[in-house]
Backbone as CSV, one residue per row, in Angstrom:
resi,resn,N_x,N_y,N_z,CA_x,CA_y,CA_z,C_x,C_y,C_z
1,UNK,0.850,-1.164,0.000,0.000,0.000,0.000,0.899,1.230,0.000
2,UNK,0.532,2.006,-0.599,0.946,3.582,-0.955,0.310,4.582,-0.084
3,UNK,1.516,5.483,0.496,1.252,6.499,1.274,0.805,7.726,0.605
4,UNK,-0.040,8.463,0.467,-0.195,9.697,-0.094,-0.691,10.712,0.728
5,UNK,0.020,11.931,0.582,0.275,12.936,1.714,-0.595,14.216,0.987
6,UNK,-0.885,14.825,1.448,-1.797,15.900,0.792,-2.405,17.054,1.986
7,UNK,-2.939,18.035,1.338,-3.682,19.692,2.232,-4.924,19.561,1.885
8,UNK,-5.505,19.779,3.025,-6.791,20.116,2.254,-7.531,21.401,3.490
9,UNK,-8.423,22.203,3.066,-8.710,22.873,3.413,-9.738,22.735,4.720
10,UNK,-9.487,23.878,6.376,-9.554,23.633,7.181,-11.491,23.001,7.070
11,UNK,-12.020,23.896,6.413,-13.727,23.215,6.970,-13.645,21.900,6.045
12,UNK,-13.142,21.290,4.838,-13.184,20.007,4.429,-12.781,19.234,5.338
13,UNK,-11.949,19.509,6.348,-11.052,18.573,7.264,-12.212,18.618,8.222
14,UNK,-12.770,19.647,8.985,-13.777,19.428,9.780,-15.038,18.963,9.272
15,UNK,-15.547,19.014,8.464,-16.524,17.726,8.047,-16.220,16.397,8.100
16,UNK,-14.736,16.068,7.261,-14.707,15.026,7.891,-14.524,14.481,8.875
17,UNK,-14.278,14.734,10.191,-13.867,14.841,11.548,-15.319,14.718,11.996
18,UNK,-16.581,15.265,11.468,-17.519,15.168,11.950,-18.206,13.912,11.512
19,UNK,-17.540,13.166,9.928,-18.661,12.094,9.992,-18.050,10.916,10.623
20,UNK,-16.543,11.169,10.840,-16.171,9.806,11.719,-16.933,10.119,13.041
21,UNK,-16.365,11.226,13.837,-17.565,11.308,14.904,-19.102,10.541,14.891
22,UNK,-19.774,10.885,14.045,-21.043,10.867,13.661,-21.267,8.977,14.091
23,UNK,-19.996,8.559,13.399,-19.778,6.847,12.977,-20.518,6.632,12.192
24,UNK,-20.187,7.849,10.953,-20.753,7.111,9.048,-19.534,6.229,8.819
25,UNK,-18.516,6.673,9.053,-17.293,6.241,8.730,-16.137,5.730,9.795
26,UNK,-15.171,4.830,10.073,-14.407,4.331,10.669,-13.107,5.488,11.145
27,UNK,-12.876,6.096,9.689,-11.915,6.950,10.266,-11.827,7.767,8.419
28,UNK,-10.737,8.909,8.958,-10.901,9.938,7.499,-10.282,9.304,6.632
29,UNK,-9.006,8.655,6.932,-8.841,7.282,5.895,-9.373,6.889,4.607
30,UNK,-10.900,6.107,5.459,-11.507,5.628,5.126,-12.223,6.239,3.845
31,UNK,-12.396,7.708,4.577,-13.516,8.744,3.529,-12.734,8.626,2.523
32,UNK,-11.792,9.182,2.875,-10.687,9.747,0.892,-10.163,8.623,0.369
33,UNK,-10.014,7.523,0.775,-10.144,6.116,0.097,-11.671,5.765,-0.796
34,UNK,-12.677,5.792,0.041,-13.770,5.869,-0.672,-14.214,6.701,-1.896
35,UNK,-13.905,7.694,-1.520,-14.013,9.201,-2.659,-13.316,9.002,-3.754
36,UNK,-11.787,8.469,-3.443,-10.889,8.386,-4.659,-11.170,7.206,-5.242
37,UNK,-12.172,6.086,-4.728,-12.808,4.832,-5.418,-13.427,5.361,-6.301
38,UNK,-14.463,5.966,-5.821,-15.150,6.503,-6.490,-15.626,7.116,-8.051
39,UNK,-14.124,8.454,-7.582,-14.177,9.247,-9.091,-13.189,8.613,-9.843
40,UNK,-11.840,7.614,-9.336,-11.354,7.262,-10.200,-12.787,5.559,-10.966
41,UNK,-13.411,5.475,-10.730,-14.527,4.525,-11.162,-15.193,5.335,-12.008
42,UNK,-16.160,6.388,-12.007,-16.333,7.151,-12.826,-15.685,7.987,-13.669
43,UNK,-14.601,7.666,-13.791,-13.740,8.412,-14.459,-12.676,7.498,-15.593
44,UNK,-13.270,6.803,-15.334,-12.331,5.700,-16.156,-12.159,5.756,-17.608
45,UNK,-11.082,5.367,-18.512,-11.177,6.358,-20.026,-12.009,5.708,-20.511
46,UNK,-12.739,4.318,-20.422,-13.271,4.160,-21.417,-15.048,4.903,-20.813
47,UNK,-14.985,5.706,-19.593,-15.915,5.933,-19.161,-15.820,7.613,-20.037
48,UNK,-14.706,7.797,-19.682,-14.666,9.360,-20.602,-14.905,9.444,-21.886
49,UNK,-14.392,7.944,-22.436,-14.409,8.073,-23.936,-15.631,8.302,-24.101
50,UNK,-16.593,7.134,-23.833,-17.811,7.215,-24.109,-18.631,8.713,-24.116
51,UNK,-18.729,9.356,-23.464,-19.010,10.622,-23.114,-18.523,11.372,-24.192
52,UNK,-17.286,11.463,-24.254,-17.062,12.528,-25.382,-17.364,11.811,-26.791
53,UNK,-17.778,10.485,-26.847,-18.180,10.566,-28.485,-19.780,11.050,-28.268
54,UNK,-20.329,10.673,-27.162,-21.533,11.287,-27.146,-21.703,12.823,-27.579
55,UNK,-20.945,13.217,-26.733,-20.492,14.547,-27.320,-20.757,15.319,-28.739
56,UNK,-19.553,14.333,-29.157,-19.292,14.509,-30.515,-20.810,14.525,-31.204
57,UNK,-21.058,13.416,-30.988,-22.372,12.981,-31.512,-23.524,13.858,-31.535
58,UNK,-23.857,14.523,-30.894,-25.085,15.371,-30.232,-24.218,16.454,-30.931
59,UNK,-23.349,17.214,-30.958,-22.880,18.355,-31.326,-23.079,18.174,-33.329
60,UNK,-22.384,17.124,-34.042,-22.900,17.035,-35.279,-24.289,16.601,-35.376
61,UNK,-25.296,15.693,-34.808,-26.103,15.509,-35.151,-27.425,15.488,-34.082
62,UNK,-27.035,16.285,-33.087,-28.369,16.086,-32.256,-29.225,17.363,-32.291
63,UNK,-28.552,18.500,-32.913,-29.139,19.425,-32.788,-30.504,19.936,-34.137
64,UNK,-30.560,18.385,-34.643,-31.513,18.804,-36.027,-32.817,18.684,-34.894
């Protein structure tokens, strides 16, 4: 496993502080592990690709 070190801004940090409190979550860890599941899942190229031929698509031919 890979360490990744990062800033983030003071009220993002206190939200999350509040949902481990809360016990949505185990620990903040947890959150930005989840999050970065997340958008890297939605974000995937063949998830982008798709999108931008849609794109494409609708821009030459969706507008008749």
């Amino acid at each position: 496993m890979k360490i990744i070190k990062t800033e983030i801004p003071d009220q993002m940090f206190e939200q999350l502080h509040r949902l481990v409190q809360a016990g949505w979550f185990t620990s903040q860890d947890q959150i930005v592990r989840q999050a970065l599941e997340k958008f890297l899942h939605a974000n995937r190229p063949e998830v982008l690709e798709k999108h931008v031929r849609e794109d494409v698509e609708w821009a030459l031919h969706g507008s008749k």
